[in-house]
N, C-alpha and C positions, 0 to 999 in steps of 0.2 A: 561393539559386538562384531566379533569374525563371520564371515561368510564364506561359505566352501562350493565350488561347484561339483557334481559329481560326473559321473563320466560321458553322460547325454546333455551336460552345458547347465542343467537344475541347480539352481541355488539352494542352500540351504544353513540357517546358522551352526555357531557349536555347540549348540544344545539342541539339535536337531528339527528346529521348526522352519517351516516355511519361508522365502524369501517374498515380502506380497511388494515391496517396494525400492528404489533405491534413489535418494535427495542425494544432487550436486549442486553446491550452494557456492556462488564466488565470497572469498576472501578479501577485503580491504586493506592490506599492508600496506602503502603508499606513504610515505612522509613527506612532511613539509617543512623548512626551516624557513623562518624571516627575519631580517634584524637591517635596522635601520635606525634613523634619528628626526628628530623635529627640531626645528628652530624658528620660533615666535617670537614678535618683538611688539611695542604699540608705544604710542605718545599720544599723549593729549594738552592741548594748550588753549587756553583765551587767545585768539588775536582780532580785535578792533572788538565789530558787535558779532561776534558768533563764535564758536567754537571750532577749533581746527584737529583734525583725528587722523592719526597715522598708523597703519599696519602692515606687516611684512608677515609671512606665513611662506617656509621651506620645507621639503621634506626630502631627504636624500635616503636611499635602500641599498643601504650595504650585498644581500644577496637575500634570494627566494628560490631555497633551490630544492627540485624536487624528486624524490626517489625513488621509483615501482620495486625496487631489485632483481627489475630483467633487462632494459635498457639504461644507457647512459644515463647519470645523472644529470637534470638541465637546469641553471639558474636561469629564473624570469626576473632577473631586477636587470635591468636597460633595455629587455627585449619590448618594445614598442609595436607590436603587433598585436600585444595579449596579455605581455606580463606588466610589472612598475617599473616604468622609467626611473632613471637615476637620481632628477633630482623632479619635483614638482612645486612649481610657484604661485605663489598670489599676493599681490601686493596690491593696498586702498590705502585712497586718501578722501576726506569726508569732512563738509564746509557745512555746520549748521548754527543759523540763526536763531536766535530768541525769538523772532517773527513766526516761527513757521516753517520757514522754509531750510532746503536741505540736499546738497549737492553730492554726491560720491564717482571716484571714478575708480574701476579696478582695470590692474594687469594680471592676467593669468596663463600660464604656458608649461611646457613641459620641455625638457632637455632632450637632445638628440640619443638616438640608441639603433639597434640592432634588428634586425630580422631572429635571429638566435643564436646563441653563444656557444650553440655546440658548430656552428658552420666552419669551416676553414676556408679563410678566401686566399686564391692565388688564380694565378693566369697561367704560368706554365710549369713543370715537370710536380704536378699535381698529387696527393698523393691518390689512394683508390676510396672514390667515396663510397659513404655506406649510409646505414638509414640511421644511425645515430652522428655521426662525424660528415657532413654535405660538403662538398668543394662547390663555392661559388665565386662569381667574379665580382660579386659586390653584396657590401651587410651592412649597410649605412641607413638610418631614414632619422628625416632633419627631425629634429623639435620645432615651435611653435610658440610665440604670444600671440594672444588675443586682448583687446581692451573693449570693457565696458562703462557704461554711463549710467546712474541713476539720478532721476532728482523727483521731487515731493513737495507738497506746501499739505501745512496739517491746520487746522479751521475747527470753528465748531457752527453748527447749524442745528435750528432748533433745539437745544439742549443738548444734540448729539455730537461726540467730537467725530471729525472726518478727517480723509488725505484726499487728497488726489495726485499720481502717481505717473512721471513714465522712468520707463529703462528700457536702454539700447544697448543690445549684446552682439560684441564682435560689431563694432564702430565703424573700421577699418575694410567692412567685406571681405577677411581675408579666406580664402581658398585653405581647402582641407589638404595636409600633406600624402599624397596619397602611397598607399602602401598595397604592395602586390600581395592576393590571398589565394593564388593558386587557380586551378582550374574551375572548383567550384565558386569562385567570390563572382561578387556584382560589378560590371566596369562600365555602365551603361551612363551617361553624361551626366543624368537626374540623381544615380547614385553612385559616385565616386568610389571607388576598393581605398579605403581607409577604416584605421580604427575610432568608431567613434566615441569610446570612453574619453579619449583623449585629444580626436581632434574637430573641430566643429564644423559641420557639415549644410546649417542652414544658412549660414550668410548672415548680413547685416539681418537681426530681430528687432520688432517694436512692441511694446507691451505697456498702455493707456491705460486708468480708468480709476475708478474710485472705491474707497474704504470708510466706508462708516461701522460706527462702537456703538452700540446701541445698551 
């Protein structure tokens, strides 16, 4: 429906009724592209009295790139601040007995990446930065393993079958890779500026206790 103002600023349609309202509503045009690949593998074998179990799990992200159509396009596959690293790991290996009992240890880590793909790093005769294209002097942040432990013994008691259970995450205490969030992030010692999707922030965990099936 057209609306007309007349010459005191009055609204009014082309059919000449009243103007009682007027809705501005945002639009969501934004696309997203993803494309990437997985790569799973596993083995399982007898050796002696128990079973021995092997797993690999990779993921690599070709690109995630994203497009409002007012600013630069940005791929978030390597950006390690927010978007998918380039590749993501997890690798177990897992020892269980016929007894009961039952040991796993995992690796899990993420590959090195970027602060953001649209930055141009240099040091000198720079070009002019702007809010889509940043000149910085560095766009590096490391990746990471971390390694965990599980182990278990399964029982039965009183007719009921039980576990009892520990696992220890991030074995190693290793320290979060910390990554700069700007003016507004947290940099206070208790909470390190890093991403936590991707990098572990509580240190060596212990987690006890027991599972009964009733």
């Amino acid at each position: 429906m057209l609306v007309h103002l007349d010459d005191r600023g009055r609204g009014a349609t082309a059919l000449g009724l009243p103007v009682t309202s007027i809705e501005v509503k945002p639009t969501n045009f934004v696309s997203v592209k993803t494309r990437g690949f997985d790569i799973e593998s596993s083995y399982r074998r007898q050796v002696g009295p128990g079973t021995m179990t092997l797993r690999a799990l990779a993921s690599y992200a070709f690109e995630m790139t994203s497009n409002n159509g007012v600013t630069a396009t940005t791929d978030l596959a390597g950006q390690n601040t927010g978007g998918l690293p380039d590749w993501t790991y997890r690798f177990t290996a897992g020892y269980d007995l016929d007894s009961g009992f039952s040991v796993q240890g995992i690796a899990r880590g993420v590959s090195g990446g970027v602060y953001n793909n649209n930055y141009v790093v240099c040091s000198t005769d720079c070009p002019l930065s702007t809010a889509d294209y940043r000149t910085v002097n560095m766009n590096r942040i490391d990746g990471q393993f971390f390694y965990d432990v599980n182990a278990s013994y399964a029982f039965e008691t009183g007719g009921a079958k039980a576990q009892v259970f520990l696992s220890i995450r991030n074995v190693l205490n290793s320290d979060p890779v910390l990554v700069a969030n700007g003016p507004t992030g947290n940099n206070t010692p208790a909470y390190p500026q890093t991403n936590r999707a991707l990098y572990d922030v509580l240190g060596r965990v212990f987690r006890m206790g027991v599972r009964i099936g009733l």
